[in-house]
C-alpha positions, 0 to 999 in steps of 0.5 A, a space after each residue: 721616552 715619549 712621542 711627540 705631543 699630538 696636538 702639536 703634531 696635527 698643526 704642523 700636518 695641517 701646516 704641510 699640507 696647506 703648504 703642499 696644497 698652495 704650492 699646488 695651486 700656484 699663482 700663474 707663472 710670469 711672462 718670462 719664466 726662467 729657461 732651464 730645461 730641467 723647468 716642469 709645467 704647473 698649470 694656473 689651477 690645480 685643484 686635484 690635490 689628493 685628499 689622502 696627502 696629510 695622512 701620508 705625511 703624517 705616516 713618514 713623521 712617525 717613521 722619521 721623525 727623532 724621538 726625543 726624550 721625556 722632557 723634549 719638544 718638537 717642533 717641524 716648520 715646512 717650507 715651500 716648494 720653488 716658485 719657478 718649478 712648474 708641475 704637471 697635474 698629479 692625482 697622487 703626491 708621494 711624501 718620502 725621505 731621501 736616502 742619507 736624509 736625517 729630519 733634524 735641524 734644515 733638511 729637505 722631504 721629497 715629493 714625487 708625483 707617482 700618477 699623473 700624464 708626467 711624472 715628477 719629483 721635487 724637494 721641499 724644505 723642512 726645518 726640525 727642532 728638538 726643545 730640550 733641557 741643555 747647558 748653558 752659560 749664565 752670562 757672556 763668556 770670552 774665549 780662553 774661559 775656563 768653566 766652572 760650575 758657577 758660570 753653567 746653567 739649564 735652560 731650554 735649547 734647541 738640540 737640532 739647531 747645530 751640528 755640534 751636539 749640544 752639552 747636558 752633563 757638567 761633567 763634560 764641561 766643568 775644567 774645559 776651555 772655551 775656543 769662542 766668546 759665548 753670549 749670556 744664555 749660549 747654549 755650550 756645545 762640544 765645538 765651542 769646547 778645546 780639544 783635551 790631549 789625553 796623553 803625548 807621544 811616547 807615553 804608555 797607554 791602556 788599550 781597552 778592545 770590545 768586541 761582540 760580547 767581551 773586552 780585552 784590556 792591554 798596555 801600548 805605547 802612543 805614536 801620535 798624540 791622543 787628542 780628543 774626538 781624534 784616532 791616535 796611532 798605538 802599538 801593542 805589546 805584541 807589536 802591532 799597530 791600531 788605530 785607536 780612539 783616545 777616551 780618557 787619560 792614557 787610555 785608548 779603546 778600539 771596536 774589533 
């Protein structure tokens, strides 16, 4: 795997810190300024930004940031900060990631002030973008498609955009029904896919368990339908009931 690509990286630092920087420096605020009580004090100029701001962002990127693969691209886009916070003057801005925080697709970096006469911490809006090779359909497709090889493509696709994992292997998608039109050139994800039943009630099911460093492979019977990406309820041969992950036809596997 690669890192990001330097020149790339240096722009979007820059693009951070002029953005931190303006945010600092923000016009006056307005007569009628809104009247939260949670609202911090920004003075018309501040011009103490500390200099050392782009080399701290940029050690959180390398920290944070995915990487991806060979063929990827990334791209970071910063927002800026609300316009009716106003901040205390601050010798020292920390950028940090908030914990439970993931830098992919719309997210949010910290900020906190961690020297000053007032201490603060606010919340600036992030946008990653992770380029990649992805599948996607040749032209509009209407839902109830079933793919074939002839409808699929690659093309450039922005993996982070979605929530939903974007698809690169036909493998996974060939035979599978589409739940929603597609236009030409969508990118197929696995919402956009129908759920495969891998096996109904009362059929006899292998049960495969992994543990650290061995697996152990029986026969069960299914309890509830063994739908894809959900935990379907096997009883054992020795009678004991799991909560399993169905992963092919008739075929369950549990994490011991």
């Amino acid at each position: 795997m690669s890192t990001r690509r330097p020149t790339c990286l240096e722009l979007h630092l820059a693009t951070w810190a002029l953005a931190v920087a303006g945010a600092a420096r923000a016009a006056p605020a307005p007569a009628d300024p809104p009247a939260s009580p949670s609202a911090l004090s920004l003075p018309a100029a501040q011009d103490d930004v500390p200099p050392d701001l782009a080399q701290q962002v940029r050690a959180l990127l390398d920290r944070s940031l995915p990487l991806p693969a060979e063929e990827a691209r990334l791209e970071v886009q910063v927002g800026r900060l609300d316009p009716r916070l106003r901040l205390a003057p601050c010798r020292r801005i920390e950028p940090y990631l908030p914990t439970g925080t993931a830098l992919w697709g719309r997210t949010r970096i910290g900020l906190r002030c961690v020297e000053g006469e007032k201490l603060w911490n606010v919340s600036l809006p992030v946008v990653v973008r992770v380029f990649a090779p992805a599948l996607v359909v040749h032209s509009a497709l209407p839902a109830g498609t079933t793919l074939e090889a002839r409808h699929l493509q690659r093309a450039e696709t922005d993996l982070a955009a979605h929530a939903s994992a974007a698809l690169t292997d036909p493998a996974q998608v060939i035979g599978r029904v589409l739940v929603r039109p597609l236009p030409a050139g969508g990118p197929l994800r696995q919402a956009d896919l129908r759920q495969r039943q891998w096996f109904a009630v009362g059929d006899s099911v292998q049960v495969v368990a992994r543990g650290a460093g061995f697996v152990v492979m029986g026969e069960g019977q299914a309890l509830s339908a063994g739908v894809e990406g959900q935990l379907a309820k096997v009883r054992t041969e020795g009678g004991r009931v799991l909560s399993a992950m169905p992963v092919g036809e008739r075929r369950v596997e549990v994490s011991l």
